[in-house]
C-alpha positions in Angstrom: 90.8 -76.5 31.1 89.5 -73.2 31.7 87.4 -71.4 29.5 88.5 -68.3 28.5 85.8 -65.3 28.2 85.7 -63.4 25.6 85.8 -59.9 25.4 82.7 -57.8 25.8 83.8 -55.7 22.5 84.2 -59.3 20.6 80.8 -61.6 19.3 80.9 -65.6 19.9 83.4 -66.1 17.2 86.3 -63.7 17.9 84.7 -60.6 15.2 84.5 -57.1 16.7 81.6 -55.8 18.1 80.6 -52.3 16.7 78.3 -50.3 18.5 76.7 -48.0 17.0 76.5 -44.2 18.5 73.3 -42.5 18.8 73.9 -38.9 17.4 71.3 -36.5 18.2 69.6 -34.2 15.2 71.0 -30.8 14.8 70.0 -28.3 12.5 72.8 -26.1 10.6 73.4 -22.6 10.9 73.4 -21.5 7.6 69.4 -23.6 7.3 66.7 -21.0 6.3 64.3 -23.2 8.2 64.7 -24.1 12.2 62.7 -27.0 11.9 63.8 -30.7 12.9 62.3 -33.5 10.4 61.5 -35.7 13.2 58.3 -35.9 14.0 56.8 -33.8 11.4 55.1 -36.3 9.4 51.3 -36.6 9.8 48.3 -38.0 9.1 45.4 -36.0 6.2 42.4 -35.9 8.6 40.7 -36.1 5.3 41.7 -39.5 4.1 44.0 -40.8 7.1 47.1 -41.2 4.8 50.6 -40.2 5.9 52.2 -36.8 5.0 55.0 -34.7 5.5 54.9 -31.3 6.6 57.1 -28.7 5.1 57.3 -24.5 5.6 56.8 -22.8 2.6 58.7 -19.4 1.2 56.0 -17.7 2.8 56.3 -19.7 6.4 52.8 -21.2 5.6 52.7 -24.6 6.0 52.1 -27.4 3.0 51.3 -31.1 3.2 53.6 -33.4 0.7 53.4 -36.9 -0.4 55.9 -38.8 0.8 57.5 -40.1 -1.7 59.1 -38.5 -4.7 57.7 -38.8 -8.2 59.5 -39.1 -11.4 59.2 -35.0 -13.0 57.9 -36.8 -16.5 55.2 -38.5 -14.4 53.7 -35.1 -13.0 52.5 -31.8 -14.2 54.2 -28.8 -14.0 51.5 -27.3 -11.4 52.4 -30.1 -9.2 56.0 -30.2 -9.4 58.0 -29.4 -5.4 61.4 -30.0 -4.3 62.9 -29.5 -0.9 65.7 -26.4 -0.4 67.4 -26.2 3.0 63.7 -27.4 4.9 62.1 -25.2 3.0 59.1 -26.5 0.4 59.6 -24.4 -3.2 56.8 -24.8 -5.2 58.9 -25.9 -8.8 61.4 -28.5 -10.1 64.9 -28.2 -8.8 66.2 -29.8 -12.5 66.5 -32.9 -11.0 64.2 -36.2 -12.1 62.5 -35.7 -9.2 60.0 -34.1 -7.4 57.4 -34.3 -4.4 53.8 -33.8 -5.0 51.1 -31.7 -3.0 48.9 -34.3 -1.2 45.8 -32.1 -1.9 46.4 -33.2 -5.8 46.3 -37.2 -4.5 43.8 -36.7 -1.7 41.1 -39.0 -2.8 38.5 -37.3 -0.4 39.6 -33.9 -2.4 37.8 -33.5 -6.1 39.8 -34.8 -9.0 42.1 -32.4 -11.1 42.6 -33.0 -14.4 46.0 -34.7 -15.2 45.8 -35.3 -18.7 48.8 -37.3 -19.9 50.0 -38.7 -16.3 48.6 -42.0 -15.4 51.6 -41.9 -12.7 49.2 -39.2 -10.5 45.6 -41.6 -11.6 47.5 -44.3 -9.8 48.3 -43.0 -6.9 45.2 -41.3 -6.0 43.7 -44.9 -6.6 46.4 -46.5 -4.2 45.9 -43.9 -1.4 41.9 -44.7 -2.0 42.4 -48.2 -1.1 44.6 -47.7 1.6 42.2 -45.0 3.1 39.3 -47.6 3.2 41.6 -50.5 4.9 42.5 -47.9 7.2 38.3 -47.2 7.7 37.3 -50.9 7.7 39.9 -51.8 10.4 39.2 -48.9 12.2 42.4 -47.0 12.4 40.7 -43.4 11.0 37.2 -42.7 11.4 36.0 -40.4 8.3 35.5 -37.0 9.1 32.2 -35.1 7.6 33.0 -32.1 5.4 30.7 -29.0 5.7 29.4 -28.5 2.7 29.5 -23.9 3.3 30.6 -21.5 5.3 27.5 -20.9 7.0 27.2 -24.4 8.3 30.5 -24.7 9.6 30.1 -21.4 11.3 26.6 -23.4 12.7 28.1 -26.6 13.5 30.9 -24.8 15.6 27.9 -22.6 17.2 26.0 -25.7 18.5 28.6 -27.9 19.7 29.8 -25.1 22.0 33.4 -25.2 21.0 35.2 -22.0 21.5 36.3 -19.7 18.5 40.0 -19.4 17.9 41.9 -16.0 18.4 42.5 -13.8 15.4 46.4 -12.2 16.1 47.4 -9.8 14.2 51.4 -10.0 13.9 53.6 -7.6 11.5 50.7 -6.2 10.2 49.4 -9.3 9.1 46.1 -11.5 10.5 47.0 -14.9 11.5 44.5 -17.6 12.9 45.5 -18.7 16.2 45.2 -23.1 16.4 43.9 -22.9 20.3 43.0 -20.4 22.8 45.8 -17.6 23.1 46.5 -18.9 26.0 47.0 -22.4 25.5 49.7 -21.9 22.6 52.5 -23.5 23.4 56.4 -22.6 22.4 57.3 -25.3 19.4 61.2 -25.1 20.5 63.0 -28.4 21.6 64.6 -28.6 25.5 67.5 -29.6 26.5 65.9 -33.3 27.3 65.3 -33.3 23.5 60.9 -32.8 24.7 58.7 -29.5 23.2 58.6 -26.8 25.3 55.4 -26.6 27.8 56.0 -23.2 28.4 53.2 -21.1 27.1 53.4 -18.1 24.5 51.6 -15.9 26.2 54.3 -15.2 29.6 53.5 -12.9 32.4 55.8 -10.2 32.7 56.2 -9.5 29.3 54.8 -7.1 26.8 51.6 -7.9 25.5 49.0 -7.0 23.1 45.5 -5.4 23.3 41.9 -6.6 22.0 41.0 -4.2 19.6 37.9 -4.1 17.1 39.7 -4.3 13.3 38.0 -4.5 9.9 38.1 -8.0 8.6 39.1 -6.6 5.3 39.6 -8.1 1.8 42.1 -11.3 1.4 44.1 -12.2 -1.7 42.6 -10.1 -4.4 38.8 -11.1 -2.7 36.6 -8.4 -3.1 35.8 -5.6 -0.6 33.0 -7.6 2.2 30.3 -5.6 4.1 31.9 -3.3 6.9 32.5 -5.6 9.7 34.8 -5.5 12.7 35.8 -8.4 14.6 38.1 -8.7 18.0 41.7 -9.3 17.1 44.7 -9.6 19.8 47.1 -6.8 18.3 50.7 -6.5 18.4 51.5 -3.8 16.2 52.6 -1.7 18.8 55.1 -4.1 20.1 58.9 -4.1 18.9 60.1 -6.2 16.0 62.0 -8.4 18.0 58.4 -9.3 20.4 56.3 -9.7 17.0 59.3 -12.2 15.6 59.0 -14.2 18.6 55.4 -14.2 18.4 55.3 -15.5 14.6 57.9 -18.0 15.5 56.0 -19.3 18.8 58.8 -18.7 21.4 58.4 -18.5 24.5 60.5 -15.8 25.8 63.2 -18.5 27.1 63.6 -19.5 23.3 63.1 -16.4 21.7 66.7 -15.6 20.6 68.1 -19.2 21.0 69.4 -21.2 19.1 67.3 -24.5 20.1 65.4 -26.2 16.6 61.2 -26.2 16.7 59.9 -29.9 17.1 56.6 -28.8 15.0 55.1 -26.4 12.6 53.8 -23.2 14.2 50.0 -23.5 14.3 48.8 -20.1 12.6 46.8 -19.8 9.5 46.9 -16.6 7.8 43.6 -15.4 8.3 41.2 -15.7 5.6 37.7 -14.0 6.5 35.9 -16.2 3.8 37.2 -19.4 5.1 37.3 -18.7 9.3 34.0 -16.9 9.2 33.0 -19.4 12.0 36.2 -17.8 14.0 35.4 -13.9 13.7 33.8 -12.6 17.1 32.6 -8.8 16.4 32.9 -8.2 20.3 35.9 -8.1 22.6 36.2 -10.5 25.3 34.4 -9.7 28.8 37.9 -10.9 30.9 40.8 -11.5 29.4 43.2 -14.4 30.0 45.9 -13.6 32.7 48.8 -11.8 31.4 46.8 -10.4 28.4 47.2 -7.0 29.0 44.1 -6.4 27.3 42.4 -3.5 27.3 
């Protein structure tokens, strides 16, 4: 006799075969955010336990726990829920929420929670799983500076360079690297970030210009100071957009989703004192256009 091969669509025993297709993420028009979900959770450099990044209302970025908690189990303070990719910081009416990881961290002080053993339990859990994660060596504990002043110090001795202080739409935004080592967050074709940089020749730039560092957030008025800030405000809308988004020109009015977060900060003159230079830079990078 001869044997008779089955199939390549049919298993051992005659049953179909289904193969699975691999669809690729997209993100939907109508979304308020641009972001893809892959790949945007993380680790708290604080305690080494996973998060999820999500963009706030305010395109600031917030740090989630995972996993949802029951909305009787958590205070109203704490209570999140996801709309369209974007973090809202209330219930949605369902039974459940998401929870800031700052209100677990255990390396963060303690709030009180009166009432919900749900949140004591968790920050307990995380603690234990932040010291496994220690002991075998898989995060190393980071030291916390302790003022302003020392971390302004400790950044002073170890030689590491201040980050740029861009002001966009008005608005002061901490820069995550050198200006320009920023990178464009948008996906390629090859579904791979961008390596194309921010900052592009051949494109309008901004200017280095001495700004008061100003009051933040109700703070009061600080000593007149200036410090060096990379301004925009005399580009167009569309070029300060771009620049708040971190496109590179390329992606700029695509319709390509952002792999990550973008890495500014608004700037907070309390909190990135170790980050304000009061003089401009000697050379600027190439493609500046710096005075």
């Amino acid at each position: 006799m001869r044997p008779h091969p089955l199939p390549a669509d049919r298993h051992w025993d005659g049953s179909p075969r289904r193969v699975h297709r691999r669809r690729g993420l997209q993100i939907a028009p109508t979304s308020p955010s641009r972001l893809l979900r892959a790949g945007q959770s993380g680790r708290c450099r604080h305690c080494g336990n996973r998060i999820d990044w999500y963009p706030r209302h305010d395109d600031r970025p917030i740090a989630l726990h995972p996993v949802e908690v029951a909305v009787v189990d958590t205070p109203a303070s704490c209570r999140w829920h996801i709309g369209g990719g974007i973090a809202h910081p209330h219930d949605d009416g369902s039974a459940w929420c998401r929870i800031p990881h700052a209100a677990l961290c255990p390396r963060q002080p303690p709030r009180s929670h009166a009432g919900h053993t749900r949140l004591t339990v968790l920050r307990r859990e995380l603690a234990v799983h932040s010291r496994r994660l220690i002991d075998t060596g898989a995060f190393t504990l980071q030291p916390q500076p302790h003022s302003h002043a020392s971390a302004a110090e400790t950044a002073g001795e170890a030689g590491q360079p201040t980050l740029p202080v861009v002001r966009i739409l008005l608005v002061s935004y901490l820069g995550h690297s050198p200006l320009e080592d920023i990178r464009c967050v948008a996906q390629t074709r090859q579904r791979r970030r961008c390596t194309h940089p921010l900052l592009a020749r051949g494109h309008l730039a901004g200017h280095w210009r001495l700004l008061p560092t100003g009051p933040h957030h109700g703070q009061l008025a600080l000593p007149d100071a200036t410090m060096a800030v990379y301004d925009l405000s005399h580009l167009p809308y569309t070029h300060q957009l771009r620049w708040r988004a971190q496109h590179c020109p390329a992606h700029a009015t695509g319709t390509a989703p952002d792999l990550t977060l973008a890495g500014w900060q608004v700037f907070d003159p309390l909190l990135h004192a170790a980050h304000i230079r009061t003089r401009l830079p000697h050379t600027p990078a190439p493609g500046l256009g710096g005075r």
